[in-house]
C-alpha positions in Angstrom: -3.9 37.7 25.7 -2.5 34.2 24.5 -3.0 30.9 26.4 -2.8 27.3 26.2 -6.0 24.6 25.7 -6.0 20.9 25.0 -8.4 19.8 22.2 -9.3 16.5 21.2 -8.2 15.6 18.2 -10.4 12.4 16.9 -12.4 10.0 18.5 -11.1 6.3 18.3 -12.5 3.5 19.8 -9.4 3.3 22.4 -8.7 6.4 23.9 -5.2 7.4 24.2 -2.9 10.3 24.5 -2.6 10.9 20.8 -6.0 11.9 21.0 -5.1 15.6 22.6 -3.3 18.5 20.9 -1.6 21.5 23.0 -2.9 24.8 21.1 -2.2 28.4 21.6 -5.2 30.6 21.5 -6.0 34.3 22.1 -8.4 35.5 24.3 -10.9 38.2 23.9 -10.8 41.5 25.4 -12.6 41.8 28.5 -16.6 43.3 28.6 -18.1 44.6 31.1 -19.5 42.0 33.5 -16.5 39.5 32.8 -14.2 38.2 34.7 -10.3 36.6 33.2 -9.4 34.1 35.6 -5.7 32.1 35.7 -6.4 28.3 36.2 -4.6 27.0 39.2 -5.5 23.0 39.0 -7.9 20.7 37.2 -8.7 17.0 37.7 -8.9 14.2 35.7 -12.1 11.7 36.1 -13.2 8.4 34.8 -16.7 9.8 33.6 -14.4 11.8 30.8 -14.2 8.9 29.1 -17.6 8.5 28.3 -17.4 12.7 26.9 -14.3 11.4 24.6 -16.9 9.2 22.7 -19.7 9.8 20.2 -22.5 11.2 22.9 -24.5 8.1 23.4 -23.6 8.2 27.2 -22.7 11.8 28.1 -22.5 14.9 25.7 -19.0 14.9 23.4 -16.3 17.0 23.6 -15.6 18.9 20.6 -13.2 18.1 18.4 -10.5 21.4 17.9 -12.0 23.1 20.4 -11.9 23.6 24.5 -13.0 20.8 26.6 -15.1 20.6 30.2 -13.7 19.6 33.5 -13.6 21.2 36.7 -11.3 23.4 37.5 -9.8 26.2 40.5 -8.5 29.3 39.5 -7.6 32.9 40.6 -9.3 35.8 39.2 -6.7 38.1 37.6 -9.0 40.4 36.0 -12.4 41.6 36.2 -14.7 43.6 35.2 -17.5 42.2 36.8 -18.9 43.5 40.4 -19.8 39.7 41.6 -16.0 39.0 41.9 -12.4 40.9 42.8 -9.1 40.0 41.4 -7.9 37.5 43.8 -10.8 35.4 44.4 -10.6 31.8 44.5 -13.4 30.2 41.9 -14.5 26.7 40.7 -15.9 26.0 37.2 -16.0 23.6 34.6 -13.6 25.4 32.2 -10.6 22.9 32.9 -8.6 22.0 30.1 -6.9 25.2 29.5 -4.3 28.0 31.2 -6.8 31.0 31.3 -10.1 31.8 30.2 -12.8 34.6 30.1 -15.9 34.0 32.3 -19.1 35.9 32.3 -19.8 34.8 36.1 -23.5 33.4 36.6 -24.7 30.4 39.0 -22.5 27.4 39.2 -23.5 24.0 39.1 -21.5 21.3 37.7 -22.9 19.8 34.4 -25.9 21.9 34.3 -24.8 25.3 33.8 -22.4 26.8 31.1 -18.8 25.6 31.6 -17.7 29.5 32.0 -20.1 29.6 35.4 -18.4 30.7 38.4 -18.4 30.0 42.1 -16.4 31.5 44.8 -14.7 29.6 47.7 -13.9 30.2 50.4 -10.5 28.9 51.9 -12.1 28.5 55.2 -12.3 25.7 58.0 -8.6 24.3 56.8 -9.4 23.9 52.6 -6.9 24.8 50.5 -7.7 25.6 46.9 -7.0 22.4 45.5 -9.3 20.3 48.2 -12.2 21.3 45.8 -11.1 19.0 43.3 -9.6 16.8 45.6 -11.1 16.1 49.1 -14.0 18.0 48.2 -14.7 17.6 44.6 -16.8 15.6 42.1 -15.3 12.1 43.2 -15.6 12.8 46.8 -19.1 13.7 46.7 -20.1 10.6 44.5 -19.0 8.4 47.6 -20.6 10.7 50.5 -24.0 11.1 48.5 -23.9 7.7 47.9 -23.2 6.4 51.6 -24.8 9.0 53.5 -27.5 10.2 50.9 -28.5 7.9 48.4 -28.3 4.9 51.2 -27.4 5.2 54.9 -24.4 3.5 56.5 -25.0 0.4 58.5 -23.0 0.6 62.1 -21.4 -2.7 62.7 -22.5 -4.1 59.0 -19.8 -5.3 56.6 -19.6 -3.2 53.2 -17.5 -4.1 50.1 -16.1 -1.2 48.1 -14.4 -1.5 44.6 -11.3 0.1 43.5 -10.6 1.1 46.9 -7.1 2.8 46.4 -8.8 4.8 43.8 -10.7 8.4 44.6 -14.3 7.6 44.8 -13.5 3.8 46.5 -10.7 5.6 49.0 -13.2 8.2 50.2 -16.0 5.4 50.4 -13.5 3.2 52.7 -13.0 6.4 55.3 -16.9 7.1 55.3 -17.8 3.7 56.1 -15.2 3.3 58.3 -16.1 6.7 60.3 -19.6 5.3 60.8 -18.8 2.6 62.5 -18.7 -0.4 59.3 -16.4 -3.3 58.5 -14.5 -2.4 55.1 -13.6 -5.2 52.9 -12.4 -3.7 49.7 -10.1 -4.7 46.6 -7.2 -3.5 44.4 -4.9 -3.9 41.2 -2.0 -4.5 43.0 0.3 -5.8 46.1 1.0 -2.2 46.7 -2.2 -0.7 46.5 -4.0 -4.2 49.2 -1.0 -2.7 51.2 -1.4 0.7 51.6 -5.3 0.0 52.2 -4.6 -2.1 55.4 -1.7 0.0 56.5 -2.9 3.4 55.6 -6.3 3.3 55.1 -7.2 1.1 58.3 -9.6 -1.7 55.8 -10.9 -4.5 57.7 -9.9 -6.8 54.3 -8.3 -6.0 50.9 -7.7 -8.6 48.3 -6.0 -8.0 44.9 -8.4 -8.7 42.2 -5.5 -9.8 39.6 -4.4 -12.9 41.4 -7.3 -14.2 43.6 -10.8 -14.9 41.9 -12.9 -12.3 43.1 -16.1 -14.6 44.1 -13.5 -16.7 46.9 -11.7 -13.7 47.7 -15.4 -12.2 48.8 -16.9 -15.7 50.2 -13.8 -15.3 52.2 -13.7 -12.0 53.6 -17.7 -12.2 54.5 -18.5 -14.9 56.3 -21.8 -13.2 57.5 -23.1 -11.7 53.9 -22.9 -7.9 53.0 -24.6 -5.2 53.9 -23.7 -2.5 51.5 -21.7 -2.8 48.3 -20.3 0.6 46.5 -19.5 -0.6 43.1 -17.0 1.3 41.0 -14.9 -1.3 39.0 -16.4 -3.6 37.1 -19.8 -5.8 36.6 -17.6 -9.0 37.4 -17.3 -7.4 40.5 -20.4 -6.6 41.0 -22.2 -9.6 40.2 -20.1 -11.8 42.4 -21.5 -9.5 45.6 -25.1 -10.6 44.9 -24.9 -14.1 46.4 -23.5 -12.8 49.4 -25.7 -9.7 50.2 -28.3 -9.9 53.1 -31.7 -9.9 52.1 -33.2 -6.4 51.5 -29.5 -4.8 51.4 -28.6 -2.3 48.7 -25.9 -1.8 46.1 -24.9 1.5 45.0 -23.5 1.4 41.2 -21.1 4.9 41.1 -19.4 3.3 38.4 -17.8 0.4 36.2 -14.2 1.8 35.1 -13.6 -1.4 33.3 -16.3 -0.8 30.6 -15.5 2.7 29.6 -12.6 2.3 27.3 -14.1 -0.1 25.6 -17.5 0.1 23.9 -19.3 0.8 26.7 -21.4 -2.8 26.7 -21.6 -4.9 29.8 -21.6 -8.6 29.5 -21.3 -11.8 31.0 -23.9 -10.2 33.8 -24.6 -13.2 36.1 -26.1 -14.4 39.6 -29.0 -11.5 39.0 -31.4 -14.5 40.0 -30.6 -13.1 43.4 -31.7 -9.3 43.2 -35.4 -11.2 43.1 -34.8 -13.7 46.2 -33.4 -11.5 48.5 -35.4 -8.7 47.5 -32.2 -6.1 46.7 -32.3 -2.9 45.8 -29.8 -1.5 43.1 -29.2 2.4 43.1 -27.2 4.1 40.4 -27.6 7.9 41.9 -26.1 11.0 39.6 -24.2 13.0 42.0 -26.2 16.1 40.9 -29.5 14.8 42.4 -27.5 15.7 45.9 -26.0 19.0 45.6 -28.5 20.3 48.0 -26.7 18.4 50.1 -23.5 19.9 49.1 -23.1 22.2 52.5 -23.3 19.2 55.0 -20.9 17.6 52.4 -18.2 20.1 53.0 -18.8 20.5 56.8 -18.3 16.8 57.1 -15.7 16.4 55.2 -13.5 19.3 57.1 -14.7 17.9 60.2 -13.1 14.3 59.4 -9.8 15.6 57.5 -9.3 18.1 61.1 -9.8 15.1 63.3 -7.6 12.6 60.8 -10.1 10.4 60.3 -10.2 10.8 56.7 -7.4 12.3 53.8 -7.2 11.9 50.3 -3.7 10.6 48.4 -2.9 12.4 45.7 -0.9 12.4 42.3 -0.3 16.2 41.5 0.8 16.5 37.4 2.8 19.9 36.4 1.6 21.2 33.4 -1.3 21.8 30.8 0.9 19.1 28.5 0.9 16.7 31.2 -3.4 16.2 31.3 -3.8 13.7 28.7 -1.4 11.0 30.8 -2.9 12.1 33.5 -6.4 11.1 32.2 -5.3 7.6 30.9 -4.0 6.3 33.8 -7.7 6.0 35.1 -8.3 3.5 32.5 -4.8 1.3 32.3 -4.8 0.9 36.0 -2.2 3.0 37.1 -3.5 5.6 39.0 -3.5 5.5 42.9 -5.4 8.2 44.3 -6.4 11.2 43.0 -5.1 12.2 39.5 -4.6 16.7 40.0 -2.9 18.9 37.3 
């Protein structure tokens, strides 16, 4: 059969739509043991920008040929006893309409892309939560708040990027177990929708107040916790504010990755050394053992409406690429799905 796959095209310095192409391709027949599954949705994330370059970070996508990303689907066909047409399955074969699996073990980024894993629509998910509420973003802020560090009850935490997916999720966590959110956006808009939707204890837009008074001013009694997504201006201006043995979780710096990568103008690390901090970067796959309690939780939360996730849902193979790039121009609000 035919189908559609994005490839990339080059690799420039700046990423941009112009980098994809739409291609048809045809499929192989079925052997025994596979499985043809119809992709349902697929999600965009910020770590694809680091796959777009030359492999110094993560490893490349090929050029003219299918790219990674996760991805729910249906099996249509199959041929293999593991799975029956109709199943529900997660795998890292985003970036295209169909594709032929051979089943195996799933686990993201460290098996083949074509590995499957059923799931279950159980306990009020629906297929596209495991991108979503459930998937790879989602589980970067619980591993890092309940895994990689602990919540502090009654402490003050600052959270970058706070309308986005990872920074979002991180403000409901925090705020379930008992913490006073102070977070920041790109926007009027977004500061709004934190405080009215969200429930934040402070949000500040980063564009038009400096970030170091807008943080002096929102924690009179130092930080406990910071979960850094956004940038290492943003970063380093938590340091002379944190209490003394606290911790800061580095999921991310957004700003960096369309560009080349480098951070610069670091500053105020004299105070990692006198208040003795600890700074965790923590790959979300060094948790997935803790991938069970993940979901349970999560479920739990989104039943009792103490947590949901906004979403932006894109129709369309063709419509990925945008969908991607408005990680990186500051446009996205929420959770990029196609």
């Amino acid at each position: 059969m035919k189908t559609r796959q994005v490839h990339r095209t080059r690799r420039p310095d700046q990423a941009s739509t112009e980098d994809f192409a739409l291609r048809e391709v045809t499929l192989p027949a079925l052997a025994d043991g596979q499985v043809l599954v119809e992709n349902l949705y697929m999600s965009v994330d910020p770590y694809m920008r680091q796959s777009m370059g030359d492999g110094k970070d993560l490893e490349p996508w090929p050029l003219d040929g299918p790219l990674n990303g996760p991805s729910i689907g249906r099996v249509i066909e199959t041929r293999n006893r593991d799975f029956s047409a109709g199943d529900i399955v997660e795998s890292m074969s985003g970036w295209q309409e169909h594709f032929v699996s051979g089943g195996g073990e799933f686990i993201p980024y460290l098996t083949p892309d074509d590995s499957l894993v059923i799931r279950r629509l159980e306990g009020g998910a629906e297929a596209k939560d495991y991108l979503g509420l459930l998937g790879i973003a989602s589980q970067t802020a619980y591993y890092g708040l309940m895994c990689a560090a602990a919540p502090v009850p009654g402490g003050t935490i600052v959270i970058s990027s706070g309308a986005g997916t990872v920074g979002s999720i991180g403000c409901q966590i925090a705020r379930v177990n008992g913490m006073r959110v102070v977070t920041s956006a790109g926007s009027d808009e977004k500061v709004a929708w934190l405080k009215d939707e969200l429930g934040v204890d402070v949000a500040f837009n980063y564009k038009t107040r400096p970030i170091p008074e807008a943080l002096e001013a929102a924690c009179p009694d130092g930080i406990d916790l910071v979960l850094e997504n956004a940038s290492p201006e943003h970063f380093c201006a938590c340091l002379p504010l944190m209490k003394d043995c606290s911790t800061l979780l580095i999921a991310g710096f957004v700003s960096i990755y369309n560009t080349d990568g480098k951070i610069r103008n670091f500053s105020n690390f004299e105070y990692v050394l006198e208040k003795f901090l600890t700074i965790r970067c923590y790959p979300f796959m060094n948790y997935i053992d803790a991938y069970d309690r993940f979901v349970s939780d999560m479920l739990a939360w989104k039943a009792d409406g103490r947590i949901f996730l906004k979403e932006t849902m894109y129709e369309g193979l063709e419509a990925a690429p945008a969908a991607l790039m408005t990680l990186f121009d500051g446009s996205s609000h929420g959770k990029p799905l196609v």
